[in-house]
Every structure is written in structure tokens, then in C-alpha cells.
C-alpha positions as CSV (number, residue, x, y, z in Angstrom):
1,X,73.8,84.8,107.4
2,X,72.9,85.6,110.9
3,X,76.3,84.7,112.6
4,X,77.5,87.5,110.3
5,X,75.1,89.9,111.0
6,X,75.5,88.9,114.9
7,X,79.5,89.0,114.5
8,X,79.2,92.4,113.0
9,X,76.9,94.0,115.0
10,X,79.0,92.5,118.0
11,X,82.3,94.5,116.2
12,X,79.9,97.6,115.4
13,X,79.2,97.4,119.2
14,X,83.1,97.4,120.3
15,X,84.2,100.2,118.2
16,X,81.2,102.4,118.9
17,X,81.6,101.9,122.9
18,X,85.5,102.5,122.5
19,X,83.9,105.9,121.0
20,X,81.2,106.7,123.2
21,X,83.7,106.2,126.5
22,X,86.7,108.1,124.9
23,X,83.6,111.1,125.1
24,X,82.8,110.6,127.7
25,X,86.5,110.8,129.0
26,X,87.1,113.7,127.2
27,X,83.8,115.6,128.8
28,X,84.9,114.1,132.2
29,X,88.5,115.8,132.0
30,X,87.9,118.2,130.2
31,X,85.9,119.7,133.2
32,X,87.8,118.5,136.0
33,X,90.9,120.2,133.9
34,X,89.0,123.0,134.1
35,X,88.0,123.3,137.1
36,X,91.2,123.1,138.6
37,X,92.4,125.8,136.7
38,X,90.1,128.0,137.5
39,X,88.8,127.4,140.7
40,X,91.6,125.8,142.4
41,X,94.1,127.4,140.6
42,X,95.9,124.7,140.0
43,X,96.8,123.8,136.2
44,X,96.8,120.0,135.5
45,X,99.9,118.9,133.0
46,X,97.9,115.6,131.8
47,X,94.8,116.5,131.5
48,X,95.2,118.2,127.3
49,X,97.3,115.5,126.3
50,X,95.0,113.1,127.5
51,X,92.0,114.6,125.8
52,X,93.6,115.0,123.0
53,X,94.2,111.6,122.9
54,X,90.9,110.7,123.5
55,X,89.7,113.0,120.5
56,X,91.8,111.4,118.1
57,X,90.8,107.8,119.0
58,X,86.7,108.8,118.9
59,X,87.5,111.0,115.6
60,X,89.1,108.1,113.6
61,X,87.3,105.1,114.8
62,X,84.0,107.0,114.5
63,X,84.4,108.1,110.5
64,X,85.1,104.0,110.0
65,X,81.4,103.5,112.3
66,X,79.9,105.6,109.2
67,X,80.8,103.1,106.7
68,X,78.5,100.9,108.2
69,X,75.2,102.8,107.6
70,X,76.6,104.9,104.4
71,X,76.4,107.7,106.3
72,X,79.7,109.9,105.4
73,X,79.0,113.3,103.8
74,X,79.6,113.2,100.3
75,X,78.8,115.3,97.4
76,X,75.7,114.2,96.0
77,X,75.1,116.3,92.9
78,X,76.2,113.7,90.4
79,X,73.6,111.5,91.4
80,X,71.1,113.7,89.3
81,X,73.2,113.6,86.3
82,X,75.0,110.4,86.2
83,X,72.9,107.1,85.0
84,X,72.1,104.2,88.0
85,X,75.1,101.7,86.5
86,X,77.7,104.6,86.1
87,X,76.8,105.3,90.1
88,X,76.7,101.7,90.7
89,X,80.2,101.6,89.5
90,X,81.5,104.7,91.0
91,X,80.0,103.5,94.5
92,X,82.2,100.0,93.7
93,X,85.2,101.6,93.2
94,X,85.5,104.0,96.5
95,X,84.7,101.3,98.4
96,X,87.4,99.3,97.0
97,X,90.0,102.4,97.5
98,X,88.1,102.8,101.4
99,X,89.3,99.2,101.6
100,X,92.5,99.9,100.7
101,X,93.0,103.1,102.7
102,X,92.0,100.6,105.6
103,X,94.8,98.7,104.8
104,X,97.2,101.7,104.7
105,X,96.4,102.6,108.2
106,X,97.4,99.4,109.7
107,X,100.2,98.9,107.8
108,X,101.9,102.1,107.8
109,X,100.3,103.3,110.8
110,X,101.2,100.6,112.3
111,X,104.9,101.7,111.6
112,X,104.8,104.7,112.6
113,X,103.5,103.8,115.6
114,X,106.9,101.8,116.4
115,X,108.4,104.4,115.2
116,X,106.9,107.1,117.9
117,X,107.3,104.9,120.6
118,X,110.8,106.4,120.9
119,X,109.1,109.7,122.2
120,X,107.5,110.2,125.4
121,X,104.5,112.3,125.6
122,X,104.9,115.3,127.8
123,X,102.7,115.3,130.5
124,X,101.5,112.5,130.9
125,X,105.1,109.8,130.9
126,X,103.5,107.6,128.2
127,X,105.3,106.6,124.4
128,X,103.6,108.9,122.1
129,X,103.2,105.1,120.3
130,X,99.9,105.2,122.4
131,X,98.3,108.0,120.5
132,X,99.5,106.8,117.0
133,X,98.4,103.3,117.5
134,X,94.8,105.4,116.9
135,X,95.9,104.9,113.3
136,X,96.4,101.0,113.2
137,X,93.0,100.6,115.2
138,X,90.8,102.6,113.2
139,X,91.9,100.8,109.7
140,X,91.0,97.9,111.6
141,X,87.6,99.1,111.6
142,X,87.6,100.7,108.7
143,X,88.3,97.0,106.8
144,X,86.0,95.1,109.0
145,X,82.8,97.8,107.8
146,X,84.0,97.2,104.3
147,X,83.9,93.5,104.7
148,X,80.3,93.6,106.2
149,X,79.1,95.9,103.1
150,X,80.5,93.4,100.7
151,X,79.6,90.3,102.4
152,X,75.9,91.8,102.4
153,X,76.4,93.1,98.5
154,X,76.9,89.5,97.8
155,X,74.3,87.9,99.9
156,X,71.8,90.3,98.0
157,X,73.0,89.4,94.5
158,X,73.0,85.8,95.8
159,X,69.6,86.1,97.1
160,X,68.4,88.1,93.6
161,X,67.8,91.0,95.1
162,X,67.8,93.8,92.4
163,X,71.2,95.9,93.6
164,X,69.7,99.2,93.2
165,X,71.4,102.2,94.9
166,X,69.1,105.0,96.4
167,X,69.9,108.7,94.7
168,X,69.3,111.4,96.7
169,X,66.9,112.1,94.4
170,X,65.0,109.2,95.4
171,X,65.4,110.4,99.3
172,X,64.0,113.3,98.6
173,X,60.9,111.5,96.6
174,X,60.4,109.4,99.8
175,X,60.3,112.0,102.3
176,X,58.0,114.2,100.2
177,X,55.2,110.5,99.7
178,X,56.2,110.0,103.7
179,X,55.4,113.8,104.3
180,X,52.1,113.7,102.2
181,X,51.1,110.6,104.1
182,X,51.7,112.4,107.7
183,X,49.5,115.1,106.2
184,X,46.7,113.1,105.0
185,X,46.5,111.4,108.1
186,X,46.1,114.2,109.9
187,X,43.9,115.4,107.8
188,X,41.5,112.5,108.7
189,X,41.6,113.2,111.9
């Protein structure tokens, strides 16, 4: 299992530098835009459409990099009520309809795409198909963070690892013990 983990961390690695540079872009542009404005006095035609561009790549591919760690927001009440199966099943299911929103995005985003690439964006001379193919790409990773979570699902219930899903409940339980602990060591001292 440690080609998987290494092949995943490798694609985890990709997508989260594509992120971290289309920032950076945006911060670098962003100021130079501006600056020329403002200073110079001298407005720049290519700088919004490029940010923008560069905000819609890092916003999509970044909500896939959450799947990864489970870290989306999400509503969380109905871990206190429901029973741990019921979650089990409920956390089953989205992933299976993340999946297939995954898919959704390449394939129809993916046609759209082609189908913007008749328009030019103004500005900057470039096929608008550029800023839609953000669409296609981030279903890409969208599908390869829901293959990782299911490949290590089945590795744990291969390995008998008992599957069980921490509540928030049980978050708050363990930073309250990890809190106690700090305390007492302290304490000690």
C-alpha cells in the first residue's frame, strides 16, 4: 500500500502547488494591477481577467484538496442524534454522489469548455475555453481524492480495522482529555 500512498501524495502535491502558485499569481497581479492604476496611472486590460482566472482554478481545485483530509464544512448536528451505522451510511453515500459530481465536471465541463472556446476573453486574446477547462481539472481531482479515501476504506476493512467514524462529539471529548492533559502538565511543573 505504499506505492498508493506515494502516488497520492505525489497527485495531492500537483494539485495543491497548481493552487498555491495560481495565489500567488493572483497576489503578484493583483498588486502590480494596482499599482499601475494608481501610481502610474495607467489601467492594465489583462490583469482582472487574469486574476480572475487564477481565482477560479485555486477555488475549485482547492475544495477537491479538502476531500482528502475530510475537511469540508458540513453541518454536524446530526452526529449527536443519529446512531454510528446510520452516519456510517450517510458518510457512504455522499461520497458516492462526490464521486459522481467528479465525474459531472469532466464530462460536461469538459463540453462546455469546447463549447467556450468559440469566445475570446476580452483582455487578455485567449479562448474563454481556458478558464472553463477549470471545471474538467478540478473533477479530475475531485475523483482521484475519492479514489484514495476508498482505496484506504478498503485497506482498513481488509486489514480489520474497526471502521469507526469520529463524531464531533468525540472531537470535542478529545480536545477537552488533550486540554486536561496540557493542564496537568503544567501543573507539575
Amino acid at each position: 500500500m505504499k506505492w498508493v500512498t506515494k502516488f497520492f501524495d505525489g497527485v495531492y502535491f500537483f494539485f495543491m502547488t497548481s493552487c498555491k502558485l495560481a495565489f500567488i499569481a493572483m497576489v503578484i497581479i493583483t498588486s502590480y494591477v494596482v499599482f499601475n492604476r494608481f501610481v502610474i496611472k495607467n489601467s492594465l486590460v489583462w490583469g482582472e481577467p487574469v486574476v480572475l482566472m487564477c481565482m477560479v482554478y485555486m477555488s475549485l481545485v482547492s475544495a477537491a484538496l479538502a476531500i482528502r483530509n475530510d475537511t469540508h464544512i458540513r453541518m454536524s448536528v446530526i452526529d449527536f442524534i443519529a446512531p454510528e451505522k446510520v452516519l456510517a451510511i450517510m458518510s457512504a453515500v455522499a461520497h458516492i454522489f462526490i464521486f459522481a459530481f467528479g465525474l459531472f465536471m469532466i464530462v460536461y465541463g469538459w463540453q462546455f469548455s469546447l463549447l467556450a472556446g468559440r469566445n475570446i476573453i476580452t483582455g487578455v486574446g485567449i479562448r474563454s475555453m481556458w478558464l472553463y477547462l477549470t471545471c474538467p481539472f478540478a473533477g479530475i481531482a475531485i475523483c482521484l481524492m475519492e479514489i484514495e479515501r476508498c482505496i484506504n476504506f478498503f485497506d482498513r476493512l481488509h486489514r480489520g480495522v474497526k471502521l469507526h467514524k469520529i463524531t464531533v462529539a468525540d472531537e470535542a471529548e478529545m480536545l477537552v482529555e488533550d486540554a486536561e492533559k496540557q493542564n496537568a502538565g503544567m501543573e507539575e511543573k
